[in-house]
C-alpha positions as a Markdown table, in Angstrom:
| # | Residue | x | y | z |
|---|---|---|---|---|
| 1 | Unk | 0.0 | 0.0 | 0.0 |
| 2 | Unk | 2.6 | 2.3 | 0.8 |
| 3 | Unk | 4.5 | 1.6 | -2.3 |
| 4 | Unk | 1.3 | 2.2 | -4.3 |
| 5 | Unk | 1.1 | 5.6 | -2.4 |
| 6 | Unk | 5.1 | 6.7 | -2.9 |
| 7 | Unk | 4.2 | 5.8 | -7.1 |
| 8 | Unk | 0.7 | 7.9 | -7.2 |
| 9 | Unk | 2.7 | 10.8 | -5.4 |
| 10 | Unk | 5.2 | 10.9 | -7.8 |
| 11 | Unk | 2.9 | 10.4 | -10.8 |
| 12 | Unk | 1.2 | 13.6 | -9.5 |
| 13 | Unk | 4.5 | 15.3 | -9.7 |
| 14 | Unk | 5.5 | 14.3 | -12.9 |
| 15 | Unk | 2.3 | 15.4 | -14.4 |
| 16 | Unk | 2.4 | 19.2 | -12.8 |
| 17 | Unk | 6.0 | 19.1 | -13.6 |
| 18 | Unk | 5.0 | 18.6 | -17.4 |
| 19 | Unk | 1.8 | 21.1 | -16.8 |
| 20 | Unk | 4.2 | 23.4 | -15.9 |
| 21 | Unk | 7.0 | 22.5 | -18.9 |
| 22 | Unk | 4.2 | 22.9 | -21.3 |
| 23 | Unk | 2.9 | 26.3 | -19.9 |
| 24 | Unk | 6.7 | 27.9 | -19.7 |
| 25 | Unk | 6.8 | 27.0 | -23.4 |
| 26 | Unk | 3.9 | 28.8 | -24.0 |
| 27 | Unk | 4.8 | 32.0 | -22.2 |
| 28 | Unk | 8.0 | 31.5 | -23.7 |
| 29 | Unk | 6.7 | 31.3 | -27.0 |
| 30 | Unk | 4.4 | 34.5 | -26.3 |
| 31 | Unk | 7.3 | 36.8 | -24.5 |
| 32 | Unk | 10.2 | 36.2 | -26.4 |
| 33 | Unk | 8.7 | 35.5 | -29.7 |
| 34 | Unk | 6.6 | 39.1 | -29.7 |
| 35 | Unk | 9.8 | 40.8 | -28.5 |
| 36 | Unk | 11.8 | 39.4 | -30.8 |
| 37 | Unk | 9.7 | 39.9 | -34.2 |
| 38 | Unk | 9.7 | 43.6 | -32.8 |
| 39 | Unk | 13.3 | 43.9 | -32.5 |
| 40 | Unk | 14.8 | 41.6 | -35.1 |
| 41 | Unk | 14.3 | 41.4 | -38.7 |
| 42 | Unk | 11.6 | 39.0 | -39.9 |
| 43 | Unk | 13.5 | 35.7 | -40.8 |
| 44 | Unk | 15.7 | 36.1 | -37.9 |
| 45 | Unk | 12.8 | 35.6 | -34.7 |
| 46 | Unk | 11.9 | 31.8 | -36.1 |
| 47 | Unk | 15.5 | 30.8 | -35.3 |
| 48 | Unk | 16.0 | 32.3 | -32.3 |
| 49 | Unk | 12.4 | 30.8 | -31.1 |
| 50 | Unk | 13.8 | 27.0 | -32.3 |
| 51 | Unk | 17.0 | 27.3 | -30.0 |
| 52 | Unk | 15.0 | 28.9 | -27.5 |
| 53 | Unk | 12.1 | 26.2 | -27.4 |
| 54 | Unk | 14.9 | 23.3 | -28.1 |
| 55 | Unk | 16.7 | 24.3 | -25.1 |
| 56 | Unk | 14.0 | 24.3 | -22.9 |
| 57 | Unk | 13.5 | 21.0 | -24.4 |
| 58 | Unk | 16.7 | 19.5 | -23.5 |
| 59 | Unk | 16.4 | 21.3 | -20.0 |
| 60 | Unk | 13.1 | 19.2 | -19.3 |
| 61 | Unk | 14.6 | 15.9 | -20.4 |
| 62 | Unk | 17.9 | 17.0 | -18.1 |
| 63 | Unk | 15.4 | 17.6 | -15.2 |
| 64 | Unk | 13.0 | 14.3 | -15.5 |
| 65 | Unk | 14.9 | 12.3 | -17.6 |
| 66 | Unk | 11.5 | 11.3 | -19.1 |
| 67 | Unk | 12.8 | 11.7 | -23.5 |
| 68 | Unk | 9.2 | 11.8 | -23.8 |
| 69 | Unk | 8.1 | 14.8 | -22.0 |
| 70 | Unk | 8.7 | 17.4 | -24.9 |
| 71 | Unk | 5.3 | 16.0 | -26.6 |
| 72 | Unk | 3.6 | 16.1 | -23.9 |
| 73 | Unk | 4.6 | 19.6 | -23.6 |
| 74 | Unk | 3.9 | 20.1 | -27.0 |
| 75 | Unk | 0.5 | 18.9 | -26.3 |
| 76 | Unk | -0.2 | 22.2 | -23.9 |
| 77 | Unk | 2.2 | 24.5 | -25.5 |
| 78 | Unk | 0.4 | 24.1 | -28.6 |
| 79 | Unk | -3.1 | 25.1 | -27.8 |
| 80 | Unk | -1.9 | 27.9 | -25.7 |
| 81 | Unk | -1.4 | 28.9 | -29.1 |
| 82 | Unk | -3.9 | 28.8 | -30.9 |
| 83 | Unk | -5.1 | 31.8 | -28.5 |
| 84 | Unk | -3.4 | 34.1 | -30.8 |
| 85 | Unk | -6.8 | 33.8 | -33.0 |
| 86 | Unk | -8.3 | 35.6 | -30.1 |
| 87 | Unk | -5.8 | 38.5 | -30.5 |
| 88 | Unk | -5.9 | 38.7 | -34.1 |
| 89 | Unk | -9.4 | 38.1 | -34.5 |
| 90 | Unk | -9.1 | 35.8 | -36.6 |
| 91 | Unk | -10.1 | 32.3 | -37.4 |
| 92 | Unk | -8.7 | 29.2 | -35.7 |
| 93 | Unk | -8.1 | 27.7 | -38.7 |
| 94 | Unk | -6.5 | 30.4 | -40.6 |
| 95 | Unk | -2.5 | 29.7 | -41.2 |
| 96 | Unk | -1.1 | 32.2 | -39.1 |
| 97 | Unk | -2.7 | 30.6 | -35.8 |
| 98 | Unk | -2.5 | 27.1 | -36.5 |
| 99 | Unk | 0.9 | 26.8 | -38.1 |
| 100 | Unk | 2.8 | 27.8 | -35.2 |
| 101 | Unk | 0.6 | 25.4 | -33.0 |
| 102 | Unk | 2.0 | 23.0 | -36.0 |
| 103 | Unk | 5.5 | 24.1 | -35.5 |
| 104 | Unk | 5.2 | 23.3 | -31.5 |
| 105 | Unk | 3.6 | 19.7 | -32.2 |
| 106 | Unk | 6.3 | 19.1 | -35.1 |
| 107 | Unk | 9.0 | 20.5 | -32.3 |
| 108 | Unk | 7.6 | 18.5 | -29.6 |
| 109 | Unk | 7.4 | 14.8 | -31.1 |
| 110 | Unk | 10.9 | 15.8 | -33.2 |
| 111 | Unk | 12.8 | 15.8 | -29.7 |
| 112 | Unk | 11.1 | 13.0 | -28.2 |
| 113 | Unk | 11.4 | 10.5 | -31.0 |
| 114 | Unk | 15.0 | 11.6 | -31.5 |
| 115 | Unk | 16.2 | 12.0 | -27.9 |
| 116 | Unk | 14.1 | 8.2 | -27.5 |
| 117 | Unk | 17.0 | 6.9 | -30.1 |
| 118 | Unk | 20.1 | 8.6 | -28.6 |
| 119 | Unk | 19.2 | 9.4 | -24.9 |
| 120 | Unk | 20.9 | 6.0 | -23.3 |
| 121 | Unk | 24.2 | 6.3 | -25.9 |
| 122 | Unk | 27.1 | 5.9 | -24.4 |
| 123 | Unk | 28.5 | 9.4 | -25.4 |
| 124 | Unk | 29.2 | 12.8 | -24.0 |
| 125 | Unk | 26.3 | 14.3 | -22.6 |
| 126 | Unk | 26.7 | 17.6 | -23.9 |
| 127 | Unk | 27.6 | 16.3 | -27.3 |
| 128 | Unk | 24.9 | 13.8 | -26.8 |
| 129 | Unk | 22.2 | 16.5 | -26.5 |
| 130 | Unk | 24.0 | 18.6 | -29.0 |
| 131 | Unk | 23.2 | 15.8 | -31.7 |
| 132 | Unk | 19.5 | 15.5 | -30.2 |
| 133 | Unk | 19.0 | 18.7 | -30.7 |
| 134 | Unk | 20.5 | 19.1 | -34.3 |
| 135 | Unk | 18.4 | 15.9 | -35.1 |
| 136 | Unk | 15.2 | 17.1 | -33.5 |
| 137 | Unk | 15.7 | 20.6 | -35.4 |
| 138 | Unk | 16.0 | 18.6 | -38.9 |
| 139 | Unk | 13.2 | 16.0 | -38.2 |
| 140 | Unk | 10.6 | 18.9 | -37.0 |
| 141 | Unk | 11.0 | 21.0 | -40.3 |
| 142 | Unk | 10.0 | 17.4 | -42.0 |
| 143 | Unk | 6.7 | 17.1 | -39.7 |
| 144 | Unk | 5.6 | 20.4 | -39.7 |
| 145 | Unk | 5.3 | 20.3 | -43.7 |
| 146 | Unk | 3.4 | 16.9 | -42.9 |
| 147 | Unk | 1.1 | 18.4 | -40.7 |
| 148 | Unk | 1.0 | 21.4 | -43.1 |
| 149 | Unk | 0.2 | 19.5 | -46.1 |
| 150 | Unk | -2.1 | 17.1 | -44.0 |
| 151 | Unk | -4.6 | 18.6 | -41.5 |
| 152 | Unk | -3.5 | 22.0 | -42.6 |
| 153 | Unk | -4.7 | 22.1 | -46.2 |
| 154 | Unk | -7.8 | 20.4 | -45.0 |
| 155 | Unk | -9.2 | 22.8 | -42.2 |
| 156 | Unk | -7.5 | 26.3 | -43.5 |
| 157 | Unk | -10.2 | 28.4 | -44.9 |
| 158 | Unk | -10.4 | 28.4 | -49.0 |
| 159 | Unk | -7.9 | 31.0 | -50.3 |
| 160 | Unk | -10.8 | 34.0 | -51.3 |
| 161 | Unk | -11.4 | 34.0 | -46.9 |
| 162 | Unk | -7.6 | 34.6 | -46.7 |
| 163 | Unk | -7.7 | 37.1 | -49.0 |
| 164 | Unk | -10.4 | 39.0 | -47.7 |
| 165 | Unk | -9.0 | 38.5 | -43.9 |
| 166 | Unk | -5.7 | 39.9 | -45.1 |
| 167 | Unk | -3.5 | 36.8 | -43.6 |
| 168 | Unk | -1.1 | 34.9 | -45.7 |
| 169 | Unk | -1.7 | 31.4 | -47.1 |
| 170 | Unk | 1.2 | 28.8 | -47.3 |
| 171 | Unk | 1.2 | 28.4 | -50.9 |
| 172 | Unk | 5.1 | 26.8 | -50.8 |
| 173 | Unk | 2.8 | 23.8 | -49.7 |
| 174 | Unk | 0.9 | 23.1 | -52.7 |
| 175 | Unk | 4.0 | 21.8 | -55.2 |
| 176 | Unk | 6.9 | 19.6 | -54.5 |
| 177 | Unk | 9.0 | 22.5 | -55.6 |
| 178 | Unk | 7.9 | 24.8 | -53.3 |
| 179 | Unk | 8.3 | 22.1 | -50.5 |
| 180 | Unk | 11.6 | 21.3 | -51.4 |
| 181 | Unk | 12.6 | 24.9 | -51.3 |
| 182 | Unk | 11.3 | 25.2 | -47.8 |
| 183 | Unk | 13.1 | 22.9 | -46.6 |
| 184 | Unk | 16.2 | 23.4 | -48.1 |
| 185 | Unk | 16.2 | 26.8 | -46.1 |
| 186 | Unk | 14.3 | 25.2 | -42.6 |
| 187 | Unk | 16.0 | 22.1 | -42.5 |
| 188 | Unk | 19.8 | 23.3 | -41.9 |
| 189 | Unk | 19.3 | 26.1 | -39.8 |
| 190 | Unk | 16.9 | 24.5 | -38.1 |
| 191 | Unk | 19.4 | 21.6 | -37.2 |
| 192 | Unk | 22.0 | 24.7 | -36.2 |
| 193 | Unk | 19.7 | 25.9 | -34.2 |
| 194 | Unk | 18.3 | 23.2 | -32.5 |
| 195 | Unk | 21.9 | 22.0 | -32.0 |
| 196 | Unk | 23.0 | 25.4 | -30.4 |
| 197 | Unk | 20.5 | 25.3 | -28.1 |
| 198 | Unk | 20.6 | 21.7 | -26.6 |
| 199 | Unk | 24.2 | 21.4 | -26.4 |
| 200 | Unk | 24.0 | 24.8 | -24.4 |
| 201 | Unk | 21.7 | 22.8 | -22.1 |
| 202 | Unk | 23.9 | 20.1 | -22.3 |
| 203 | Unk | 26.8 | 21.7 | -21.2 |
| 204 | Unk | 25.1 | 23.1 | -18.2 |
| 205 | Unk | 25.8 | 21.4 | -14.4 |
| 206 | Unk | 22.3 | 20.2 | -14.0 |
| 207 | Unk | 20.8 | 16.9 | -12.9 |
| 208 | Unk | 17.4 | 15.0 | -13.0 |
| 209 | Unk | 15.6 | 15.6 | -9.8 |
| 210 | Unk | 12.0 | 16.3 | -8.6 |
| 211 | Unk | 10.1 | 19.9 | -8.1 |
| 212 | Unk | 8.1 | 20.4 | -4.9 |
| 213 | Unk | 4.6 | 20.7 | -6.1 |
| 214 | Unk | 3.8 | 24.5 | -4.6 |
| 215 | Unk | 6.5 | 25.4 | -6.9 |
| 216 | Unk | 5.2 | 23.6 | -10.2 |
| 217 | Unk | 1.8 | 25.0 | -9.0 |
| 218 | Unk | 2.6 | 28.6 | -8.4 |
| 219 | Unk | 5.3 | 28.5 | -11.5 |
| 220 | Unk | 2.0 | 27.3 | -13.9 |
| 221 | Unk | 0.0 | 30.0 | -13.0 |
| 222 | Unk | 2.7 | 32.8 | -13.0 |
| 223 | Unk | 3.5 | 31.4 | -16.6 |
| 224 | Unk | -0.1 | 31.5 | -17.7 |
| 225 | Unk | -0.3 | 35.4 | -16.5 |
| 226 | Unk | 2.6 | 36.0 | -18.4 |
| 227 | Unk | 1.4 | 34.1 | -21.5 |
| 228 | Unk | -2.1 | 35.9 | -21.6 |
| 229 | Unk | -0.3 | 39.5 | -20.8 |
| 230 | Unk | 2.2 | 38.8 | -23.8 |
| 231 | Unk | 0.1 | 37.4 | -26.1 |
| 232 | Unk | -2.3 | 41.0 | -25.6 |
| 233 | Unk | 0.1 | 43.6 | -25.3 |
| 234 | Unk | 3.3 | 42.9 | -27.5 |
């Protein structure tokens, strides 16, 4: 009985631990990324964004050493997201909402599938999550055009809505040509990126171990404040 007690306990903690992951990505994702597409040029915000959510990434992994929990942040992050269609007025299906929720989801089951493959490999850790990282930035550019060209074709409203909405449509997605030049510019820098990031985590003294609950509790709801005040004023 006891031990059933000791493995519910820590089951709760693992789940607010990735309740709280997921939210920080979010807020992350809110914060950073409006501040950044205000002070950067426009192609320049994206990659800072992949290192930055990559990292956190690696950092959860580090933490729990669970190589799953990215998707299931990816799971929260990405919703969070879609409340952009609040601030935009805009549909939920329209592009510009749902494919960075796509990007997140693509980011998300990138690192797990890849950090799944390399996590237990007898090498370096820093170089080990440097390679995860590179890996899950290359893999992610390749799911996100799935889920692009899959779900996202299917629910974005027809291209005469767009128009009159003013929001852009992916049209790189409707050729193999135009695919193939997405990627050629999303996979590599993605893969730098991603790389950066996680083998700055990497290199970091940290160590799996356990939050107390009042702090993922109180750290979820500080990051939801900050996600909803970002995503409204900047």
């Amino acid at each position: 009985m006891r031990r059933l007690s000791v493995k519910r306990s820590e089951a709760g903690i693992l789940l607010l631990t990735l309740l709280w992951f997921g939210v920080l990505w979010g807020a992350v994702e809110a914060l950073f990324g409006g501040l950044l597409h205000h002070l950067l040029p426009p192609r320049y915000p994206g990659k800072v964004m992949i290192a930055l959510a990559v990292g956190l990434m690696a950092y959860a992994v580090r933490r729990t050493g669970k190589p799953w929990i990215p998707l299931g942040m990816a799971l929260i992050a990405a919703p969070l997201k879609l409340f952009s269609a609040v601030v935009f007025a805009l549909p939920v299906s329209a592009p510009v909402v749902m494919n960075p929720a796509f990007a997140i989801l693509a980011q998300g089951a990138a690192f797990a599938l890849v950090a799944g493959v390399l996590q237990r490999r007898p090498v370096a850790v820093p170089l080990r999550f440097g390679l995860i990282g590179a890996g899950a930035g290359a893999l992610q550019s390749l799911l996100f055009v799935g889920l692009v060209r899959g779900p996202g074709l299917w629910i974005y409203p027809p291209l005469t809505v767009l128009q009159e909405l003013g929001t852009k449509f992916p049209s790189w997605a409707l050729s193999a040509s135009g695919i193939a030049s997405f990627l050629s510019v999303s996979v590599p820098y993605s893969a730098l990126a991603g790389g950066v990031g996680a083998l700055a985590v990497g290199s970091a003294p940290l160590r799996a171990r356990a939050y107390r609950p009042a702090f993922l509790l109180a750290g979820t709801a500080l990051c939801l404040v900050i996600f909803f005040l970002a995503s409204w004023f900047i």
